[in-house]
DSSP file (Angstrom, degrees, kcal/mol; ACC not computed):
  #  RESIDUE AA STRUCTURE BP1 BP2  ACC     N-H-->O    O-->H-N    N-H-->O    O-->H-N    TCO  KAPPA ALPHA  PHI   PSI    X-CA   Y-CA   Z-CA
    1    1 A X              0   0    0      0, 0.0     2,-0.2     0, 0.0   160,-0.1   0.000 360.0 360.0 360.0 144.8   84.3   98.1   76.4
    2    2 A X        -     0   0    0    159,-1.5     3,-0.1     1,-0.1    66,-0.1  -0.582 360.0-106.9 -82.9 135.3   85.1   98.8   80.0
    3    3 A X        -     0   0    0      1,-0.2     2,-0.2    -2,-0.2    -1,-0.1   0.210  41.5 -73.3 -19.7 155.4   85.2   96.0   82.6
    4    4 A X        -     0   0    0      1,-0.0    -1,-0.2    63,-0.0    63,-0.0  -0.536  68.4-104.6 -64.4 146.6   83.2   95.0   85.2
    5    5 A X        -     0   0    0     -2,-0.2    63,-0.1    -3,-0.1    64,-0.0  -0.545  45.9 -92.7 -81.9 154.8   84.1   97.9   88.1
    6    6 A X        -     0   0    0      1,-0.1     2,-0.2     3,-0.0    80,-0.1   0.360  24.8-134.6 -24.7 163.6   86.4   96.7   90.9
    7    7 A X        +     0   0    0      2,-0.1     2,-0.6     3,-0.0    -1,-0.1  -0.691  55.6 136.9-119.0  86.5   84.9   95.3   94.1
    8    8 A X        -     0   0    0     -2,-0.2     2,-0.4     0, 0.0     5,-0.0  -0.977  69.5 -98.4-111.9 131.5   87.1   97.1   96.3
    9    9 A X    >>  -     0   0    0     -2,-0.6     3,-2.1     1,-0.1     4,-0.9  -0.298  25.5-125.1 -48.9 111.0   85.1   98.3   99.0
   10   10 A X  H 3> S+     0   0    0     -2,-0.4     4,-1.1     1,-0.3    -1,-0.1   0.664 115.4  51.0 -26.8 -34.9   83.8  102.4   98.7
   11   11 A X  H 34 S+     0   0    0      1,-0.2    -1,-0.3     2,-0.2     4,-0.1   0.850 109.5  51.0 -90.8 -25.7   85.3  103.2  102.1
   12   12 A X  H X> S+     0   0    0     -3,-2.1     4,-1.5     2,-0.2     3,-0.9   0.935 113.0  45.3 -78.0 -57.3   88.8  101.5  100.9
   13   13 A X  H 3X S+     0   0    0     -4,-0.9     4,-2.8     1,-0.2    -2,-0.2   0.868 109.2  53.6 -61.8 -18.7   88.9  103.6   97.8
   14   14 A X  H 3X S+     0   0    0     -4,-1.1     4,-1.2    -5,-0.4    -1,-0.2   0.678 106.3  50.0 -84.3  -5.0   88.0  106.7   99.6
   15   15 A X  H <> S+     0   0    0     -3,-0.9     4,-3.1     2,-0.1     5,-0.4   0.883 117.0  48.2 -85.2 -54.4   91.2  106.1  102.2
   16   16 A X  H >X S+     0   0    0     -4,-1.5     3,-3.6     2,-0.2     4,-2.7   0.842 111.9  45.7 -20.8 -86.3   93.4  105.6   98.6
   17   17 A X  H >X S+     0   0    0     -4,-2.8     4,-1.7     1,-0.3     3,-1.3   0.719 117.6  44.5 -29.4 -63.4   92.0  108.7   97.1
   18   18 A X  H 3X S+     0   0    0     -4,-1.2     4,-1.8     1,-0.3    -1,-0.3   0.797 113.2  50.4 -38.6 -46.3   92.6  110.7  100.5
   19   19 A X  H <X S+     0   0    0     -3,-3.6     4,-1.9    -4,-3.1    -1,-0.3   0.837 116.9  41.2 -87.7 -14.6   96.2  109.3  101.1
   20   20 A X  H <X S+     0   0    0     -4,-2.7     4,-1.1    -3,-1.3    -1,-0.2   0.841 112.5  53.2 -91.0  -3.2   97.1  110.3   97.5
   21   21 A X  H  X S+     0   0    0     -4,-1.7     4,-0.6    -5,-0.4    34,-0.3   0.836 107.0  55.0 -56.0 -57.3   95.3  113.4   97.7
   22   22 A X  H >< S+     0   0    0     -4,-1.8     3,-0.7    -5,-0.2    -2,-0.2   0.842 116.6  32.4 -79.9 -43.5   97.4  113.9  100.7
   23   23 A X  H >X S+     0   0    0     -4,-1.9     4,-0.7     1,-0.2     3,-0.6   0.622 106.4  73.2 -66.3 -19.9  100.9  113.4   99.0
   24   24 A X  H 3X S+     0   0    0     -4,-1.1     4,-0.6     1,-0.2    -2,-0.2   0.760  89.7  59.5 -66.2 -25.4   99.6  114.8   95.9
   25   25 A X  H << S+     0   0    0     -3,-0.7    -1,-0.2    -4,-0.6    -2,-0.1   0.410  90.5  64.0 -99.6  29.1   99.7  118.3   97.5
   26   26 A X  H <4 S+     0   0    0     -3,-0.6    -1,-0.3     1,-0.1    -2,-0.2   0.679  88.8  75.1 -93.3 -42.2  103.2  118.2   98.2
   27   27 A X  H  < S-     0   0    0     -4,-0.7     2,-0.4     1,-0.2    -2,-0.2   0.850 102.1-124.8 -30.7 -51.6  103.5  118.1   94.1
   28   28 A X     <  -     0   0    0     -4,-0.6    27,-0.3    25,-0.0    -1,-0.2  -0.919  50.4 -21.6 120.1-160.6  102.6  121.9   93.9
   29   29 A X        -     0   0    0     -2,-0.4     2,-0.1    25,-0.1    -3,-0.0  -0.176  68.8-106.7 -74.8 162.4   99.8  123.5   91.9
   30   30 A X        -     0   0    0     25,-0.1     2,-0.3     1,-0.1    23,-0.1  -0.644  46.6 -82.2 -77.3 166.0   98.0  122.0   88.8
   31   31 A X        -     0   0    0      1,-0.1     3,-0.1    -2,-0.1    47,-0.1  -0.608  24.8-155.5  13.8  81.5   98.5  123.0   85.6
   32   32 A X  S    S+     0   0    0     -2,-0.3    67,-0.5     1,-0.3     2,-0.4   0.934  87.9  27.3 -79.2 -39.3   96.4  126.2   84.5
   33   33 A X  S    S-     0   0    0      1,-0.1    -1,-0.3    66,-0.1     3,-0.1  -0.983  77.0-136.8-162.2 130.4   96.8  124.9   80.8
   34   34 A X        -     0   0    0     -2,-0.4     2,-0.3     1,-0.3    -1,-0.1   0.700  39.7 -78.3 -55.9-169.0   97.4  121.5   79.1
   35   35 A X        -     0   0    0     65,-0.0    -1,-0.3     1,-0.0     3,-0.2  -0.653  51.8-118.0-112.7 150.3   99.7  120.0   76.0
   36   36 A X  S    S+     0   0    0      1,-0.4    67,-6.7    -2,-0.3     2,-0.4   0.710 117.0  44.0 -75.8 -22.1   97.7  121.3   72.7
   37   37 A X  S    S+     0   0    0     65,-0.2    -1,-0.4    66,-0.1     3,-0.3  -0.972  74.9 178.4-124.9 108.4   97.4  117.6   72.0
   38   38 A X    >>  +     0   0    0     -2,-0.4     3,-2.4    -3,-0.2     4,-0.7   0.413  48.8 112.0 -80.7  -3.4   96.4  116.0   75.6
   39   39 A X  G >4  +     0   0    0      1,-0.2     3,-1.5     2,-0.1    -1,-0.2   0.827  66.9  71.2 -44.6 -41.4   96.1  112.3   74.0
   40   40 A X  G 34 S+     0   0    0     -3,-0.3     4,-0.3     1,-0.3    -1,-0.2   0.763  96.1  41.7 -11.3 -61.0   99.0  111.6   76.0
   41   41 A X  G X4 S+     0   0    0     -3,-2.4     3,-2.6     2,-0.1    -1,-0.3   0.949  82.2 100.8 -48.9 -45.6   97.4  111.6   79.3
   42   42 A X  T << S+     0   0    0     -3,-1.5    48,-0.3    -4,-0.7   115,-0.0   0.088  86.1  37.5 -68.5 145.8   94.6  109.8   78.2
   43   43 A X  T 3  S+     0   0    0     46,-4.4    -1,-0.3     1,-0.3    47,-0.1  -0.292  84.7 134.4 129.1 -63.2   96.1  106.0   79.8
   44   44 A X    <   -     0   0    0     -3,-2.6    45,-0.8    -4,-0.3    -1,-0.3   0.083  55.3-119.2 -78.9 140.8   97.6  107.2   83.0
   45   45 A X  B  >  -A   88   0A   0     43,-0.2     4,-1.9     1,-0.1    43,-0.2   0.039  33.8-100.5 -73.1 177.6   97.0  105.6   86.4
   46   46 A X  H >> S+     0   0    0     41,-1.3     4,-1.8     2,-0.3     3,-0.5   0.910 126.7  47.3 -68.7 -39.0   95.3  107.3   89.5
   47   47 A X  H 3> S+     0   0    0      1,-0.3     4,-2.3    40,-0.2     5,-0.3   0.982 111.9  51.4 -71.4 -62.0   99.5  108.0   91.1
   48   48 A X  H 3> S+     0   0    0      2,-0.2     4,-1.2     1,-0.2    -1,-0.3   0.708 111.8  44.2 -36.9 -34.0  100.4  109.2   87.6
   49   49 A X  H XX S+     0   0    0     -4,-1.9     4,-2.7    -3,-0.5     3,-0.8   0.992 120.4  42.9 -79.6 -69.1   97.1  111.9   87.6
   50   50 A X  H 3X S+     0   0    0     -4,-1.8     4,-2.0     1,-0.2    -2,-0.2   0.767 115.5  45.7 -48.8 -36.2   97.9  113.0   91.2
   51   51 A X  H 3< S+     0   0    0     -4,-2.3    -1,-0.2    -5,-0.2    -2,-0.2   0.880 122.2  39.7 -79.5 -20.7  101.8  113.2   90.8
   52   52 A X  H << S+     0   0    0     -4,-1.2    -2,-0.2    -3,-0.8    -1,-0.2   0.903 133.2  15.8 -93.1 -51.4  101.3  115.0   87.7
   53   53 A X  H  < S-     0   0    0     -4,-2.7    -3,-0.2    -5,-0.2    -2,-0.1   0.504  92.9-146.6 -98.6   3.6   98.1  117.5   88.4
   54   54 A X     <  -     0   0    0     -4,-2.0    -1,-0.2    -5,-0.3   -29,-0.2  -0.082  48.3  -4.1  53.5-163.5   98.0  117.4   91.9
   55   55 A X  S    S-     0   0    0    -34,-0.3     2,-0.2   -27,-0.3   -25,-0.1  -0.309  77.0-124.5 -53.7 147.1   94.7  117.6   94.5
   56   56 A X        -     0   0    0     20,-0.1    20,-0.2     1,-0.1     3,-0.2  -0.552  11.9-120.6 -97.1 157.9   91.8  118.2   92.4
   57   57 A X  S    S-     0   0    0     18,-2.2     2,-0.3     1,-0.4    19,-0.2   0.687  94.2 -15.3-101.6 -23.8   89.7  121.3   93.3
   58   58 A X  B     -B   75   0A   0     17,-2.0    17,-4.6    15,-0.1    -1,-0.4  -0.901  64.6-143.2-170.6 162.5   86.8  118.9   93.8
   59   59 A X        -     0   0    0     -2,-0.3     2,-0.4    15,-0.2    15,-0.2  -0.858  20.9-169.9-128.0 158.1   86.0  115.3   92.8
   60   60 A X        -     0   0    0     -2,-0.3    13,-2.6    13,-0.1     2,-0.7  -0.992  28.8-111.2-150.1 130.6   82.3  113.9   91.7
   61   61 A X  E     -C   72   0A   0     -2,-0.4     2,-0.9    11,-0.2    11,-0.2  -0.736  28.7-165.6 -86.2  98.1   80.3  110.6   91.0
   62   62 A X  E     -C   71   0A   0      9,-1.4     9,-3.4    -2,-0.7     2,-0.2  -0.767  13.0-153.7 -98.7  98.1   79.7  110.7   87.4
   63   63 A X        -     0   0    0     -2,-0.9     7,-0.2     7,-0.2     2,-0.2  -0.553   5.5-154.0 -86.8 150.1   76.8  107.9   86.8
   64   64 A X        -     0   0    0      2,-0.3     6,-0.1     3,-0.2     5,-0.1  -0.558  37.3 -93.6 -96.6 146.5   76.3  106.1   83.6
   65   65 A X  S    S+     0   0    0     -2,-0.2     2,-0.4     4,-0.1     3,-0.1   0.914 117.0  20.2 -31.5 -40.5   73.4  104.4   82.0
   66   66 A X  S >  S-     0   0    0      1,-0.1     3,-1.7     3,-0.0    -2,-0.3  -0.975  93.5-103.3-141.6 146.7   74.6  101.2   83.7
   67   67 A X  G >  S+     0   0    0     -2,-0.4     3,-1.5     1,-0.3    -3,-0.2   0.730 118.5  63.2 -27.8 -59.8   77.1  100.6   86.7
   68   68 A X  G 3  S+     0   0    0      1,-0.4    -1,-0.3   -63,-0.1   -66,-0.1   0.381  97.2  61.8 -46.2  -8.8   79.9   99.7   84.5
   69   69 A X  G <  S+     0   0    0     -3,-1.7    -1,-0.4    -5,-0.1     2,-0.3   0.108  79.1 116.7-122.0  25.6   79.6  103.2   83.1
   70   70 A X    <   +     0   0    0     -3,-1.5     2,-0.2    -7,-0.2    -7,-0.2  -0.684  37.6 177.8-103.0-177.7   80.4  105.0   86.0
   71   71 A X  E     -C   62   0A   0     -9,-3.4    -9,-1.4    -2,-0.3     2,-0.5  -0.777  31.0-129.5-132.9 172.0   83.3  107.3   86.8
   72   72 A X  E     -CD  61  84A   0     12,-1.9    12,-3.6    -2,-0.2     2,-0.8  -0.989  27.7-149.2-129.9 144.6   84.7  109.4   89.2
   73   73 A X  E     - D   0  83A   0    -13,-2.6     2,-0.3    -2,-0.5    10,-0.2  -0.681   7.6-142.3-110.9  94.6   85.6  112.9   87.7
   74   74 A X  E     - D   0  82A   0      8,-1.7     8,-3.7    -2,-0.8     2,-0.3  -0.507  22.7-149.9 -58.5 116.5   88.9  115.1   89.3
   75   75 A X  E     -BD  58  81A   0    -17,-4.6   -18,-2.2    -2,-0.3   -17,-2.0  -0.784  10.5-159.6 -96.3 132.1   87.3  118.7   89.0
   76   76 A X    >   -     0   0    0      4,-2.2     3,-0.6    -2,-0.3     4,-0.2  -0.772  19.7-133.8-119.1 159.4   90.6  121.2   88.4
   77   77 A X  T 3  S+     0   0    0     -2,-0.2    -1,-0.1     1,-0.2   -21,-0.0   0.581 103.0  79.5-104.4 -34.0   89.8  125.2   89.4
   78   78 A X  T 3  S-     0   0    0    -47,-0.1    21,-0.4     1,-0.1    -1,-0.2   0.274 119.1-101.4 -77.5  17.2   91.5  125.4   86.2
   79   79 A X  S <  S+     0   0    0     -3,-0.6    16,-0.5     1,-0.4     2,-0.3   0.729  91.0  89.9  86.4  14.6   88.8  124.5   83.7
   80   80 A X        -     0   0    0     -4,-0.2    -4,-2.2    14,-0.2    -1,-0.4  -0.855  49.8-167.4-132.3 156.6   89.7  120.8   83.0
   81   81 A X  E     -D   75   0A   0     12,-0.4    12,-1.0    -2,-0.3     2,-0.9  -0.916  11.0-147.8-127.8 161.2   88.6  117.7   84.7
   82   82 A X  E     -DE  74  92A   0     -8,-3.7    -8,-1.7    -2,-0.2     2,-0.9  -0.885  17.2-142.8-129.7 133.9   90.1  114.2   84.2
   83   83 A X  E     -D   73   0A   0      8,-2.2     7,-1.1    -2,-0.9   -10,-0.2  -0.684  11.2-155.6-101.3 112.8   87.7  111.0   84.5
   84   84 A X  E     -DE  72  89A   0    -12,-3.6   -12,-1.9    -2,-0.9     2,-0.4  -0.544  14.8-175.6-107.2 138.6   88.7  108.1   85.9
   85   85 A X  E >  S- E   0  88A   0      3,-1.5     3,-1.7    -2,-0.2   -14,-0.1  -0.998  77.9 -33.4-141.2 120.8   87.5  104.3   85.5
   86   86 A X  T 3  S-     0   0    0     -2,-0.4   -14,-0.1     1,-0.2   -81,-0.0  -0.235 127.2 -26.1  58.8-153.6   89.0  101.8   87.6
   87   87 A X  T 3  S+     0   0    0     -3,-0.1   -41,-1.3   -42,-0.1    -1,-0.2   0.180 123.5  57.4 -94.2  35.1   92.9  103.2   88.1
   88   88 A X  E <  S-AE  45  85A   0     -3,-1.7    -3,-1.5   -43,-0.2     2,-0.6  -0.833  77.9-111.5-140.4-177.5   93.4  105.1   85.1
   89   89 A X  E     + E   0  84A   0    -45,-0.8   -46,-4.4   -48,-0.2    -5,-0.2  -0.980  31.6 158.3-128.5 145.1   91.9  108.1   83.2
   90   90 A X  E     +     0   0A   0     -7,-1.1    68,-0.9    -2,-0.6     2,-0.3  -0.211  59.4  62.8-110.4  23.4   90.2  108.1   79.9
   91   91 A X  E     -F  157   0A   0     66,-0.2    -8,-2.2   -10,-0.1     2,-0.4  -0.858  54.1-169.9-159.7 132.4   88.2  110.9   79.6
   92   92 A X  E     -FE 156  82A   0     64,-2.4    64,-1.4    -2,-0.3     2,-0.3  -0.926  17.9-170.9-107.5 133.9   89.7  115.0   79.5
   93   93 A X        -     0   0    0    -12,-1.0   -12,-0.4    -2,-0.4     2,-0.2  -0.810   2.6-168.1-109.8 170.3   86.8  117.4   79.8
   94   94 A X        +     0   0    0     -2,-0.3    60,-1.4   -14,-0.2   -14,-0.2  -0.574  15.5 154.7-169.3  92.3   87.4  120.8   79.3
   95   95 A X    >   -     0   0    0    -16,-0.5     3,-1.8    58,-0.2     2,-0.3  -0.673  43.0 -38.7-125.0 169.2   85.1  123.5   80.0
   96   96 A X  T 3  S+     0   0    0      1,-0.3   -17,-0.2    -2,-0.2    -1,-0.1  -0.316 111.5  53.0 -48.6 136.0   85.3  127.3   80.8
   97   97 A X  T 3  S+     0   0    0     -2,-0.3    -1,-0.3   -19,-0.2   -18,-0.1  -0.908  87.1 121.0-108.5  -7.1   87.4  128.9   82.7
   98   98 A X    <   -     0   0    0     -3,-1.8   -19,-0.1     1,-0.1     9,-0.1   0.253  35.4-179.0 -27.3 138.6   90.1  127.1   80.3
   99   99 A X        +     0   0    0    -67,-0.5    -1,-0.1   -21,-0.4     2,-0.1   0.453  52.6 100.1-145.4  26.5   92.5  129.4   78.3
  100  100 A X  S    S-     0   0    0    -68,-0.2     7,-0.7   -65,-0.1     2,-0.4  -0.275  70.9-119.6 -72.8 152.6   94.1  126.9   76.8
  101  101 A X  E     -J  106   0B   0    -67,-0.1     2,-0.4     5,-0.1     5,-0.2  -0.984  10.3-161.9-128.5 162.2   93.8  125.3   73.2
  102  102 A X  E >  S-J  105   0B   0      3,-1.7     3,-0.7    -2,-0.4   -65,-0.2  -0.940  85.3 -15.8-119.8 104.3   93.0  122.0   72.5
  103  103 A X  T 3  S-     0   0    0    -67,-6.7    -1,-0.3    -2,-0.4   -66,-0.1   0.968 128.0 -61.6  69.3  50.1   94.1  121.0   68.5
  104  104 A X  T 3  S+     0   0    0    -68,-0.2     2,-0.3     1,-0.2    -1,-0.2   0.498 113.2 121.9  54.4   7.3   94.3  125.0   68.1
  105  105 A X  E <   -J  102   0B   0     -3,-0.7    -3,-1.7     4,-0.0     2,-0.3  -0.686  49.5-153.1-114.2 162.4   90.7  125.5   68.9
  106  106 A X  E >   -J  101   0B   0     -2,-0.3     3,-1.7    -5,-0.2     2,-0.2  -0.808  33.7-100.0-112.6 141.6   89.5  128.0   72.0
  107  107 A X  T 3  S+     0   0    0     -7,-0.7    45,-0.2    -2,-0.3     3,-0.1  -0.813 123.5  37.8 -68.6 157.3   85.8  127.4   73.9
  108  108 A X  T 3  S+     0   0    0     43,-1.9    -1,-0.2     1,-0.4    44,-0.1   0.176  88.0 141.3 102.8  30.1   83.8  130.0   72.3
  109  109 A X    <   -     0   0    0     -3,-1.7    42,-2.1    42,-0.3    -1,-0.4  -0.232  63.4-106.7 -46.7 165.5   85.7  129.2   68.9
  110  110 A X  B  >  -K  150   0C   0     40,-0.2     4,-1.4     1,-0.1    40,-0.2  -0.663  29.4-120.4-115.0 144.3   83.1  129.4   65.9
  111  111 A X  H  > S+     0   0    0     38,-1.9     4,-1.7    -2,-0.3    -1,-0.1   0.890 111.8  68.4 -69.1 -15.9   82.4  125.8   64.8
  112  112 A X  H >> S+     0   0    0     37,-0.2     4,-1.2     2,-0.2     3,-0.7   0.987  90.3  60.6 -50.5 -61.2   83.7  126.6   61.3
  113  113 A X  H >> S+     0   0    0      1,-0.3     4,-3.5     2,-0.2     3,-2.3   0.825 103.6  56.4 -35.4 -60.7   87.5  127.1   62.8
  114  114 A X  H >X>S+     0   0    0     -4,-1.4     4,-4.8     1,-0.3     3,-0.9   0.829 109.5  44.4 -33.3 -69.7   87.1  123.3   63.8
  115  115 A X  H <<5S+     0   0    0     -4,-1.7    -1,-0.3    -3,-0.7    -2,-0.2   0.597 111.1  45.2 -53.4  -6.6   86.3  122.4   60.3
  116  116 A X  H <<5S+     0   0    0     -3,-2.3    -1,-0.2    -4,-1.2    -2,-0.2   0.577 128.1  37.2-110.8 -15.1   89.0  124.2   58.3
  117  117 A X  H <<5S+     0   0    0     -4,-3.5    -2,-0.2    -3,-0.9    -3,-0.2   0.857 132.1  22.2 -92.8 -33.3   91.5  122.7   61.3
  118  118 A X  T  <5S-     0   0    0     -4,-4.8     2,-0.3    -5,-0.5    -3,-0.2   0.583 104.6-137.5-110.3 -16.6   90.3  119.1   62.2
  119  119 A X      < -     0   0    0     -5,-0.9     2,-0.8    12,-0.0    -1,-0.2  -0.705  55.8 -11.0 116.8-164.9   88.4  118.6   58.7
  120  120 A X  S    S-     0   0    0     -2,-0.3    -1,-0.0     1,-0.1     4,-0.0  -0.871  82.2-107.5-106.7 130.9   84.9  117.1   58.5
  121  121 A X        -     0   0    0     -2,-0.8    10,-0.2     1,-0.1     3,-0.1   0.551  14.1-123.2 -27.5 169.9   83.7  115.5   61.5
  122  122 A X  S    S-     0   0    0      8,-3.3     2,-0.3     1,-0.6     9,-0.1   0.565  95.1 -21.3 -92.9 -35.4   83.3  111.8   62.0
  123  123 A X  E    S-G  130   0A   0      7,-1.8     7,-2.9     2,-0.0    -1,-0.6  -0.946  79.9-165.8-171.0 164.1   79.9  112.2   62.7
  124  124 A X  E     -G  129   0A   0     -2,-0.3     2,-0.4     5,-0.2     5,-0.3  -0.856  14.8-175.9-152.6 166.3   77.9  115.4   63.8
  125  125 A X        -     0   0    0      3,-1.5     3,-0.4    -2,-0.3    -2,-0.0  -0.895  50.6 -90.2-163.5 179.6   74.7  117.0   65.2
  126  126 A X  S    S+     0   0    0     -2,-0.4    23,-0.3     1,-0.3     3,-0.1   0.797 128.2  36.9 -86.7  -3.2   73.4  120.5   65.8
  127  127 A X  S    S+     0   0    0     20,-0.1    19,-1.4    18,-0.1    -1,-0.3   0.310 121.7  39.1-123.1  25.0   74.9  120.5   69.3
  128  128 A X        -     0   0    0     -3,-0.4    -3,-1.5    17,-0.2     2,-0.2  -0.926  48.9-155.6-160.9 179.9   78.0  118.5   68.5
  129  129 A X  E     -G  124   0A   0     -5,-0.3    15,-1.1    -2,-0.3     2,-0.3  -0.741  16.2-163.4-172.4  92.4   81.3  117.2   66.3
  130  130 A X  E     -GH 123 143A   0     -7,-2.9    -8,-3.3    13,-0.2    -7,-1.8  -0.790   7.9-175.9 -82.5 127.9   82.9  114.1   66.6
  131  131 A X  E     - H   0 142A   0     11,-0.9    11,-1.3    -2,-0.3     2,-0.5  -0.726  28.8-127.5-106.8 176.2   86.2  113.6   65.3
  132  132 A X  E     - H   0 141A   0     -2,-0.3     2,-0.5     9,-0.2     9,-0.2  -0.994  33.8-142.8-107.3 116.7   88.4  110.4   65.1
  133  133 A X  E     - H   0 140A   0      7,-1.1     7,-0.6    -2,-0.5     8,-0.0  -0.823  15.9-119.6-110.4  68.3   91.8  111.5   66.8
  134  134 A X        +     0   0    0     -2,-0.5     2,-0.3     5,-0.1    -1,-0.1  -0.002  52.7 160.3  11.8 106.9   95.0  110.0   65.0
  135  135 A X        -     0   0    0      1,-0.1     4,-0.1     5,-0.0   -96,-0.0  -0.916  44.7-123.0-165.4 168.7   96.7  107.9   68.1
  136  136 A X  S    S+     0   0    0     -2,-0.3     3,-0.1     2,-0.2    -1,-0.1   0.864  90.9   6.7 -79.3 -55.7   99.2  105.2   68.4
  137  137 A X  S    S+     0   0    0      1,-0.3     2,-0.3     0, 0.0    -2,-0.0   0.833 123.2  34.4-114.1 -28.7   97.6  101.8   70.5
  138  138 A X  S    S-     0   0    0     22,-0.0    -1,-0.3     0, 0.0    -2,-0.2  -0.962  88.7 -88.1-165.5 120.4   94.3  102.8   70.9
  139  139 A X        -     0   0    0     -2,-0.3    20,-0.8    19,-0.1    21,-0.3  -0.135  37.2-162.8 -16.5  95.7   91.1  104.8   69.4
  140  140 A X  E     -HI 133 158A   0     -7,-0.6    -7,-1.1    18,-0.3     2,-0.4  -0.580   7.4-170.5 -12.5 125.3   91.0  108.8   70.4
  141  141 A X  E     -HI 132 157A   0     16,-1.8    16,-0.8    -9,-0.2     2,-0.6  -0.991   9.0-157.8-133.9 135.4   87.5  110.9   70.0
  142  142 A X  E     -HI 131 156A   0    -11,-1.3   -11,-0.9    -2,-0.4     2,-0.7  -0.816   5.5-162.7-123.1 112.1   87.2  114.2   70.3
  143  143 A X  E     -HI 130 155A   0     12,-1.2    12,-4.6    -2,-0.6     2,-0.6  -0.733   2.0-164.0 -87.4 130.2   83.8  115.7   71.2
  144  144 A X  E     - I   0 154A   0    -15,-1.1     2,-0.2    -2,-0.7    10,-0.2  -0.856   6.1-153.0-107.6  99.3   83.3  118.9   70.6
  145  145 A X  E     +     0   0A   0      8,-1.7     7,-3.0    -2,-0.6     2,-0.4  -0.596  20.1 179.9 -76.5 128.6   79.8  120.7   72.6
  146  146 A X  E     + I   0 151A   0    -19,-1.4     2,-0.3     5,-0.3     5,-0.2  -0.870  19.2 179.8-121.1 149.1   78.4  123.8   70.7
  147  147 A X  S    S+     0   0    0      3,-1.0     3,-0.3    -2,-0.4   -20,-0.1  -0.908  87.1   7.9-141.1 115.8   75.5  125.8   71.8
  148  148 A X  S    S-     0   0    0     -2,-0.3     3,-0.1     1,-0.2    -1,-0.1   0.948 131.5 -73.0  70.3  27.6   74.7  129.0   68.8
  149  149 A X  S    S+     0   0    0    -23,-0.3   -38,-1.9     1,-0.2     2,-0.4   0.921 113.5 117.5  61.2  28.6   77.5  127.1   66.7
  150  150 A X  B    S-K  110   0C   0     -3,-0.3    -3,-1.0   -40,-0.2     2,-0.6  -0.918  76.1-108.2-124.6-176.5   80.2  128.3   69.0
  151  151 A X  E     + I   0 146A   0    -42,-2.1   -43,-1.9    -2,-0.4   -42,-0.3  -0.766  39.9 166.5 -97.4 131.7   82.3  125.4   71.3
  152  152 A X  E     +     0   0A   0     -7,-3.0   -43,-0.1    -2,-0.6    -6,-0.1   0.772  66.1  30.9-115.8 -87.3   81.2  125.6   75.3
  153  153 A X  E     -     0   0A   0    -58,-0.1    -8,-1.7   -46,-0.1    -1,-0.5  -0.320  55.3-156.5 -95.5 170.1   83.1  122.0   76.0
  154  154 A X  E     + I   0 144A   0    -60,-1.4     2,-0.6   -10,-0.2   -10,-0.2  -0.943   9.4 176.8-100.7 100.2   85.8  119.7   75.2
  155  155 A X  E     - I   0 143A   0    -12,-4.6   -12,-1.2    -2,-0.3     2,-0.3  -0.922   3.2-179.6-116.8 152.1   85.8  116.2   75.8
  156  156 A X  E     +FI  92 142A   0    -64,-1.4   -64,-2.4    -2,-0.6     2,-0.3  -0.897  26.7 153.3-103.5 157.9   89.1  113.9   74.5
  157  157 A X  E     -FI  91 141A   0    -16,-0.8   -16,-1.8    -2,-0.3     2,-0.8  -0.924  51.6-100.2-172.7 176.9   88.8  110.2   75.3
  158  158 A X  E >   - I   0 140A   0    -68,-0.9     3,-1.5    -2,-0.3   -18,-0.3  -0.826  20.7-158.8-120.0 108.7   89.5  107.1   74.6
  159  159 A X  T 3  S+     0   0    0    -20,-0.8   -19,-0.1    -2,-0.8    -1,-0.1   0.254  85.4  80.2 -70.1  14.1   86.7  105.1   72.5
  160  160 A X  T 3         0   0    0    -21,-0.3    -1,-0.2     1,-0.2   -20,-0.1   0.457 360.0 360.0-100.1 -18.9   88.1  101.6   73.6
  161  161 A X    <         0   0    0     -3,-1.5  -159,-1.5   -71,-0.1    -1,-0.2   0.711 360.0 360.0 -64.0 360.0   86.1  102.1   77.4
């Protein structure tokens, strides 16, 4: 379970974000396409995101049932986002334009592929597939979003928030 969020003031996290923003684009481009297994990332602090993916193509206030659950989400041009709680990120989304795979599977994969590569689900629904993600320190989930049984998003994250 995630902490209580920071009390660092809004206007003080928004000069951070800006100044790393602002060094970040010295980095180069992002990424068009990820490690096949992104658990890796999942962990890494706000310098670590920037130095590594650079300015985000736009960033967003992703609210939660309750304060404690919200996030702020770096939107990449490249079809990934990374979602950040406090200084680090836990949560990969992964939606079109992506042209990457994630565990071998593509969006608009057939939901079967998922089962005959990741197995049967952890737990499952008609619009979704959870799996339990193999990891070293700390719990891994992989949601898988279907609409018509084919995969539209991706999320990885780390079930310990």
């Amino acid at each position: 379970m995630r902490p209580a969020p920071s009390t660092i003031p809004a206007l003080a996290l928004l000069l951070v974000l800006a100044a790393l923003a602002c060094e970040a684009q010295t980095q180069g481009p992002a990424p068009a396409i990820l490690e096949d297994d992104p658990a890796a990332l999942l962990g890494l602090q706000l310098g670590e995101c920037f130095a590594r993916f650079g300015a985000p193509g736009a960033v967003g206030a992703v609210r939660g049932d309750a304060a404690w659950q919200d996030d702020v989400a770096f939107v990449y041009p490249a079809g990934y986002a990374l979602f950040i709680y406090g200084d680090r990120l836990w949560q990969l989304r992964f939606t079109k334009p992506y042209a990457g795979s994630i565990y071998g599977l593509f969006l608009g994969d057939a939901s079967d592929k998922a089962l005959s590569i990741l197995g049967q689900p952890f737990d499952s629904g008609a619009d979704f597939l959870l799996y339990r993600m193999p990891y070293k320190s700390y719990p891994v989930r992989l949601r898988l979003a279907l609409r018509e049984d084919r995969i539209t998003d991706v999320y990885l994250y780390r079930a310990d928030f």
